[in-house]
C-alpha positions in Angstrom: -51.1 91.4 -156.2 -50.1 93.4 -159.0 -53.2 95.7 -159.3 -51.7 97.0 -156.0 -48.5 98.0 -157.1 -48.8 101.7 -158.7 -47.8 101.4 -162.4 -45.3 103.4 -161.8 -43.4 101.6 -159.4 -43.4 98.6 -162.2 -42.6 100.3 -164.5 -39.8 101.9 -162.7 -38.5 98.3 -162.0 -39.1 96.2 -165.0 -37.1 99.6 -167.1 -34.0 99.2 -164.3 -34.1 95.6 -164.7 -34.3 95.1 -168.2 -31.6 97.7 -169.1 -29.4 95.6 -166.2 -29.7 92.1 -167.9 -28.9 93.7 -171.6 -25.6 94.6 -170.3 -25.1 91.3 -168.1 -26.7 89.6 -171.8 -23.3 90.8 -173.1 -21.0 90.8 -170.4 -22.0 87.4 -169.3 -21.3 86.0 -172.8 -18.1 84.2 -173.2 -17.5 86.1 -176.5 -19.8 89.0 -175.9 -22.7 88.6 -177.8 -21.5 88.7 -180.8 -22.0 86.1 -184.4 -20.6 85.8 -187.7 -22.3 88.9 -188.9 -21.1 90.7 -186.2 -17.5 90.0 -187.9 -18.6 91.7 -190.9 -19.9 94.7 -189.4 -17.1 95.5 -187.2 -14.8 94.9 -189.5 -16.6 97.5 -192.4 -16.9 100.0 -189.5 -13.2 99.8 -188.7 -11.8 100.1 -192.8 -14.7 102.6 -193.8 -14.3 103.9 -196.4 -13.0 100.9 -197.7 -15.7 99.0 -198.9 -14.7 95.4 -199.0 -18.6 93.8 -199.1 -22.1 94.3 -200.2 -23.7 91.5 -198.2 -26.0 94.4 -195.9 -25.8 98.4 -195.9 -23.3 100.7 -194.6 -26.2 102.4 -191.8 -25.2 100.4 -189.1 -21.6 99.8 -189.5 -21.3 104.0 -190.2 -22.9 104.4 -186.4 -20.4 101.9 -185.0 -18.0 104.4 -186.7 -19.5 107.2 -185.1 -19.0 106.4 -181.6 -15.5 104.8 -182.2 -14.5 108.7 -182.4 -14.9 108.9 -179.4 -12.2 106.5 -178.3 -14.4 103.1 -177.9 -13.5 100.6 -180.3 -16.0 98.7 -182.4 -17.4 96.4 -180.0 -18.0 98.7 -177.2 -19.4 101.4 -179.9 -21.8 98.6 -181.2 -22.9 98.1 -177.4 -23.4 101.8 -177.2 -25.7 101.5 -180.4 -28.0 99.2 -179.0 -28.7 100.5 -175.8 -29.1 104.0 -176.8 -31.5 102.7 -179.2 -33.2 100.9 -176.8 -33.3 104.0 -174.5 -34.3 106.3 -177.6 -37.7 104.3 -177.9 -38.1 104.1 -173.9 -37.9 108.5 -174.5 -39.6 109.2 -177.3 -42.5 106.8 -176.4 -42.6 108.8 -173.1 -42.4 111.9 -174.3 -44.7 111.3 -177.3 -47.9 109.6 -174.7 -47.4 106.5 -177.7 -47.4 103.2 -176.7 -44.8 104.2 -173.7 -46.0 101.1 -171.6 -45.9 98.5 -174.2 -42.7 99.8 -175.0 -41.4 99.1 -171.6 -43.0 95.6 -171.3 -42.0 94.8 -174.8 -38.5 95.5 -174.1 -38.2 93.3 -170.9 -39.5 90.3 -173.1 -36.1 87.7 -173.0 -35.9 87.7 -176.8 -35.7 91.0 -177.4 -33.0 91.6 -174.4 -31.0 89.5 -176.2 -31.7 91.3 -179.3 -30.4 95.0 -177.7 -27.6 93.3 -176.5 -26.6 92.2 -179.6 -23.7 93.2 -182.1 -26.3 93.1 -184.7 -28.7 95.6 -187.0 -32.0 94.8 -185.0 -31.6 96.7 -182.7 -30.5 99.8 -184.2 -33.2 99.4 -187.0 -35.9 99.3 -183.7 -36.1 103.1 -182.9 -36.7 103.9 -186.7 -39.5 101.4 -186.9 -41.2 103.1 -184.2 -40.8 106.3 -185.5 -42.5 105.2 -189.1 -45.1 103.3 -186.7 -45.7 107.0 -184.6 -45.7 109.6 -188.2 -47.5 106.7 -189.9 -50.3 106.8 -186.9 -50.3 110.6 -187.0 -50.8 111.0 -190.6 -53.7 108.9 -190.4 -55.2 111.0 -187.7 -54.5 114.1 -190.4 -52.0 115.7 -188.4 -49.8 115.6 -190.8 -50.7 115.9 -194.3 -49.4 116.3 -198.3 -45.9 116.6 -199.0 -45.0 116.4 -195.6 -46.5 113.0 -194.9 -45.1 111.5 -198.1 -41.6 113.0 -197.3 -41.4 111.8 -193.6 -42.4 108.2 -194.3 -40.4 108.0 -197.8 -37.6 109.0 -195.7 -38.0 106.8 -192.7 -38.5 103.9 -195.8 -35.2 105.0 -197.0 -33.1 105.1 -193.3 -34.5 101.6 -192.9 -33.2 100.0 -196.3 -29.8 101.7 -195.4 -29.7 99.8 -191.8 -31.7 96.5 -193.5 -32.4 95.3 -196.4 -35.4 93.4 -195.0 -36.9 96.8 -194.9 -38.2 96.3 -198.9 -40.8 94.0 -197.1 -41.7 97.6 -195.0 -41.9 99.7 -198.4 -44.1 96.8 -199.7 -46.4 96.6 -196.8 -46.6 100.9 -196.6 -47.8 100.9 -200.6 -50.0 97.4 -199.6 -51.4 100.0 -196.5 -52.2 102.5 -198.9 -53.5 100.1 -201.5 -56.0 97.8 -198.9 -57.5 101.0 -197.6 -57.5 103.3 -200.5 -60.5 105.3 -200.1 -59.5 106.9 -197.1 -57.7 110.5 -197.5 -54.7 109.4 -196.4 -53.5 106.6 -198.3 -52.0 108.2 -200.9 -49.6 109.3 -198.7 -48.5 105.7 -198.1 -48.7 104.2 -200.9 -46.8 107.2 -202.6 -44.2 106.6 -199.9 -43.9 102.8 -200.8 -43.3 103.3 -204.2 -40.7 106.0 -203.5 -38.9 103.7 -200.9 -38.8 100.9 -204.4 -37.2 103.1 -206.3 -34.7 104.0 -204.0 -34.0 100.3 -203.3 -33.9 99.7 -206.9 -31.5 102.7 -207.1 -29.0 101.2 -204.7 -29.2 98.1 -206.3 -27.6 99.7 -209.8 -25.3 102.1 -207.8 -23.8 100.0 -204.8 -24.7 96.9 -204.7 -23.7 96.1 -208.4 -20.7 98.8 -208.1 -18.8 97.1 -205.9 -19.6 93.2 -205.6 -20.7 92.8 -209.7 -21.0 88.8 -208.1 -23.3 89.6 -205.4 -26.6 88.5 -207.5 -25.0 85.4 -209.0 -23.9 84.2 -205.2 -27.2 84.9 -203.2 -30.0 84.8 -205.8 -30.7 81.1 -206.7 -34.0 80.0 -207.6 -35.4 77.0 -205.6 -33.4 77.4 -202.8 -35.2 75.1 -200.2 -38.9 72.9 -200.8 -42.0 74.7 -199.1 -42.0 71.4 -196.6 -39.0 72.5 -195.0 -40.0 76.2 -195.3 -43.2 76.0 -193.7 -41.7 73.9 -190.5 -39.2 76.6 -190.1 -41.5 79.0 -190.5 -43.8 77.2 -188.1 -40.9 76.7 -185.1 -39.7 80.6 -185.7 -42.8 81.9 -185.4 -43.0 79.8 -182.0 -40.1 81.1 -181.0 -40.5 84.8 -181.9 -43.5 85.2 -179.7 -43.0 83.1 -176.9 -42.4 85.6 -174.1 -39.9 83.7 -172.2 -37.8 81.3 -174.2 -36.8 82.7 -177.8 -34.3 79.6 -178.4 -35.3 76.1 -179.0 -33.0 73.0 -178.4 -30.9 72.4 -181.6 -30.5 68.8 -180.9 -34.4 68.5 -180.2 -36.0 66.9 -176.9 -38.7 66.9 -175.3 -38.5 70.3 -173.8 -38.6 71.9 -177.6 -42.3 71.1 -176.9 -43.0 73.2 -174.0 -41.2 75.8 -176.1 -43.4 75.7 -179.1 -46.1 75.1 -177.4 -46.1 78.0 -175.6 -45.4 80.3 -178.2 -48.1 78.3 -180.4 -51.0 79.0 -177.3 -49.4 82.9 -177.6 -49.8 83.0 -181.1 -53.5 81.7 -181.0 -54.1 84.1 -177.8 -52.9 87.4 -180.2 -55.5 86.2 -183.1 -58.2 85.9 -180.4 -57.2 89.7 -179.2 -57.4 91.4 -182.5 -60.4 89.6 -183.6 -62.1 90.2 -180.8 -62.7 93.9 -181.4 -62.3 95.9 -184.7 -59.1 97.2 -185.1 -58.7 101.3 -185.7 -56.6 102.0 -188.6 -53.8 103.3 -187.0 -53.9 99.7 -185.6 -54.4 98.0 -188.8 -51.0 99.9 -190.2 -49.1 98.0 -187.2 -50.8 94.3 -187.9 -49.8 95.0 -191.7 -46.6 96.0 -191.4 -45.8 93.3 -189.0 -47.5 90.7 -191.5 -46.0 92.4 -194.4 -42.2 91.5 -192.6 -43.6 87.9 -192.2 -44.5 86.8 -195.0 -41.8 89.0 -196.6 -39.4 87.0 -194.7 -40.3 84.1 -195.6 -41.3 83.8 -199.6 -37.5 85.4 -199.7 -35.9 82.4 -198.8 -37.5 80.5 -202.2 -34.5 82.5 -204.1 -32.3 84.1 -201.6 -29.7 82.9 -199.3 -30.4 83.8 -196.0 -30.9 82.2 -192.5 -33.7 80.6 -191.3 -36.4 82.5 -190.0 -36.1 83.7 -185.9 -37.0 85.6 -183.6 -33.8 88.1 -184.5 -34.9 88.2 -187.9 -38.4 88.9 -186.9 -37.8 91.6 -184.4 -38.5 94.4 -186.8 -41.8 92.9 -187.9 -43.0 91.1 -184.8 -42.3 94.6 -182.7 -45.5 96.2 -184.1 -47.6 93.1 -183.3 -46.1 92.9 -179.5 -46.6 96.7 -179.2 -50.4 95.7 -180.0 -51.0 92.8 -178.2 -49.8 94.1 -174.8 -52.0 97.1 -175.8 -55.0 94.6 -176.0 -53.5 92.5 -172.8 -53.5 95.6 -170.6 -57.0 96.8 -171.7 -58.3 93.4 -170.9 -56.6 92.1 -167.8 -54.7 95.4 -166.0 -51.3 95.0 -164.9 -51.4 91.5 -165.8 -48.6 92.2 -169.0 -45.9 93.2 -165.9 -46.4 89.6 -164.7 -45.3 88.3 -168.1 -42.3 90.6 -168.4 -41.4 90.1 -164.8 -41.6 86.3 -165.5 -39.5 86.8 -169.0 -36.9 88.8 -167.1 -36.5 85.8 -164.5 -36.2 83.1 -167.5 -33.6 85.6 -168.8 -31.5 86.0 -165.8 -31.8 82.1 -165.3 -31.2 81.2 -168.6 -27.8 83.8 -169.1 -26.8 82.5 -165.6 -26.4 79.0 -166.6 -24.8 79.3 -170.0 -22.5 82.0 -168.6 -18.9 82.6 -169.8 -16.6 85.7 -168.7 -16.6 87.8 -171.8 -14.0 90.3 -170.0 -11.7 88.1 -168.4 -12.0 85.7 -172.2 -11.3 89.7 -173.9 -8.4 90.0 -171.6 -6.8 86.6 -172.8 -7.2 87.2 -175.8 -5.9 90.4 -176.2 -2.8 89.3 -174.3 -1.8 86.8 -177.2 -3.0 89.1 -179.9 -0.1 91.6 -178.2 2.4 88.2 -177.7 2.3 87.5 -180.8 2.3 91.3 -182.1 -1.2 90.4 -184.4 -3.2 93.1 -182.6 -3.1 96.0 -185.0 -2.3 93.9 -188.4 -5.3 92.4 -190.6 -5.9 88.8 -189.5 -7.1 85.7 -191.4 -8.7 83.0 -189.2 -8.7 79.5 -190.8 -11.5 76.9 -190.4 -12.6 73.9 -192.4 -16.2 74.4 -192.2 -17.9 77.3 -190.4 -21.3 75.4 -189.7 -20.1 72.8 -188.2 -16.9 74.0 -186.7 -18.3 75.9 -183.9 -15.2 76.1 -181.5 -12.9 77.7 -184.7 -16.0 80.5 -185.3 -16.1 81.4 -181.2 -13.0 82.3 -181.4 -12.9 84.4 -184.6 -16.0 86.2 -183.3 -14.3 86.5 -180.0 -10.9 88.2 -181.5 -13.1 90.1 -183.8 -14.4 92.2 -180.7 -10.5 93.2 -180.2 -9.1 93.1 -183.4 -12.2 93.5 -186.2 -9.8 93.6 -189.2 -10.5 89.6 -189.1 -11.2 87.3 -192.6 -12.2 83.6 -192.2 -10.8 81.4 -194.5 -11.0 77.9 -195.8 -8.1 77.6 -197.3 -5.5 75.2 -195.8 -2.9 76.9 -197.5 -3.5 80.1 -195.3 -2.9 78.6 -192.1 0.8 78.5 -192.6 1.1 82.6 -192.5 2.0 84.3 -189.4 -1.4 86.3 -189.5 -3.5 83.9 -189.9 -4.9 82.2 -186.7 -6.4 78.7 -186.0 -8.1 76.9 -183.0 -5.2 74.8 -182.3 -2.4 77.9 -182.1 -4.8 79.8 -179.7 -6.0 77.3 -177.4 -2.4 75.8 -177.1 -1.5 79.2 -175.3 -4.9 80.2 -173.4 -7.7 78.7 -171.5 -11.0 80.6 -172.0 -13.6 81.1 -169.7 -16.9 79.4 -171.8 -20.3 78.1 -171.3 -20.9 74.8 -170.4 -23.9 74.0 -172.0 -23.4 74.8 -176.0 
């Protein structure tokens, strides 16, 4: 059936469709799409240049800033982020002849919907990956060469590690590129580039990192972190996750359906390997396995010293993107329109899955604006007390819910705090509102 549709015409649709279900992604949310994270990025963007953190770069929180001049706030501006960057690979893949259907199907896959839609630095990292992906692909066809190739990736290196600091596994995998395949012409240009993008990061270490939070190594760097057992299965279920085309999220309490969803995303995985084994890859394809592998495995030896979150499909997207860019290449060249049947089908799950879990971000944003002006809190800093911020979930809604009003929001475990005027608890606001939430947490 789908070899009679013109390409076009599906492409057409799955481009309207997906760019309608990022917005009902966030609107749809009972706090908008938003996480703990989110708090912290809003919050620099609104005091910039107040610097009151070093725990991720000032590139993402300075283009929430941008847009907030033109009379959006920080949560809508965020929103505005995302989708234009979303929309910014959709154009320049166009334009460019480069990868402009994968691009399309890639971004009507459920996970990374949820990843434009939200307050987050995924998706405004995406468009610059692509770009290093494009330059990187024309440098190796030599249409870009000396000074100029080294400066546009080493720059592109150096954007990235401003919007994430993941991006060292990208400057590792560029000088690995250059390294693996070093008697080609171009590879100096990469590995040049790689080294240039370290020293940068090793530059904003000194300078910013260490100028403003002289703590920050002595709170995240610990050695031994978590045992490779419990590594590996994470690594094993986020892997599962992060390419499973239709459902990104597993069941935290377990079940038998958690089997279906890592099953399906193990049968993916294995399908992907069969694809780029089957054939020998070009080099311009080999630079968008490695630095998708590079990100991996990146991602994951971190976590033996670092503090961060287990490994998903939103920490992923930066890395996996190169890999789903190539493996609905391979798909299409293979099997035709088949790929639109899989993002048709991931589109569906989305709408179902956002459908069920629904809340009323706008109407909840209403509410809780009203009692921020009640109790005259909505311009004034705010401190948001909770005992424990993993496992009380209800408290952290809320916080991430007035944060998308009022971003100039602290959590704090201090008891002592809860008996200012500013600071806010889960009993003071639901005592006075009712919220519109999901159901099914």
């Amino acid at each position: 059936m789908l070899r009679k549709i013109p390409e076009k015409f599906l492409q057409i649709f799955i481009l309207t469709a997906t760019i309608l279900m990022i917005v009902a992604r966030f609107l749809l949310n009972e706090k908008g799409r938003v996480n703990p994270d989110s708090i912290r990025y809003m919050r620099q963007a609104n005091i910039f240049p107040v610097i009151d953190n070093t725990t991720a770069p000032l590139g993402y929180p300075l283009m929430i800033k941008f847009f907030t001049f033109f009379n959006f706030d920080e949560f809508w501006s965020s929103k505005i982020v995302a989708i234009l960057s979303y929309l910014f690979i959709i154009y320049f893949s166009y334009k460019k002849k480069f990868y402009f259907r994968e691009s399309i199907l890639l971004g009507a896959l459920f996970s990374f919907v949820s990843v434009f839609s939200y307050t987050m630095s995924e998706p405004f990292i995406l468009p610059f990956v692509f770009l290093f992906l494009y330059y990187g692909a024309e440098i190796i066809d030599g249409k870009i060469k000396h000074w100029k190739a080294i400066f546009l990736l080493a720059v592109l290196l150096i954007l990235m590690y401003n919007i994430r600091y993941s991006s060292l596994f990208i400057m590792m995998g560029c000088a690995g590129f250059g390294i693996i395949f070093y008697k080609k012409k171009y590879a100096r240009y990469f590995l040049i580039s790689g080294v240039l993008g370290v020293l940068f990061m090793l530059g904003y270490q000194q300078f910013f990192i260490k100028y403003f939070n002289e703590s920050y190594y002595d709170v995240f760097l610990q050695i031994g972190l978590h045992p490779t057992s419990k590594l590996l299965k994470e690594l094993f279920f986020g892997l599962c996750t992060t390419f499973n085309p239709f459902i990104h999220i597993a069941n935290p309490a377990g079940g038998f359906i958690n089997y279906g969803i890592y099953g399906i995303g193990l049968l993916n995985i294995l399908l992907i390997i069969y694809l780029l084994l089957k054939n020998k890859l070009s080099d311009k394809e080999n630079l968008f396995l490695i630095f998708g592998l590079s990100g991996i495995f990146g991602s994951f030896f971190i976590q033996y010293f670092y503090s961060v979150n287990p490994i998903d499909y939103r920490l992923l997207a930066p890395f996996s993107f190169p890999i789903w860019l190539l493996y609905f290449k391979k798909l299409h060249s293979n099997f035709g329109n088949f790929p639109y049947g899989i993002a048709t089908l991931s589109l569906l799950v989305g709408f179902t899955f956002t459908m069920l879990s629904r809340g009323n971000y706008l109407e909840n944003r209403k509410q809780m604006k009203n009692f921020l002006v009640k109790e005259k809190l909505i311009d004034q800093p705010l401190k948001f007390y909770m005992k424990d911020e993993l496992l009380d979930l209800s408290s952290m809604q809320l916080a991430e819910l007035i944060s998308t009003i009022n971003p100039v929001i602290y959590v704090t475990f201090k008891p002592k705090d809860s008996l200012q005027k500013s600071t806010l608890t889960n009993y003071k606001i639901r005592s006075k509102i009712k919220l519109d939430e999901n159901k099914y947490q």
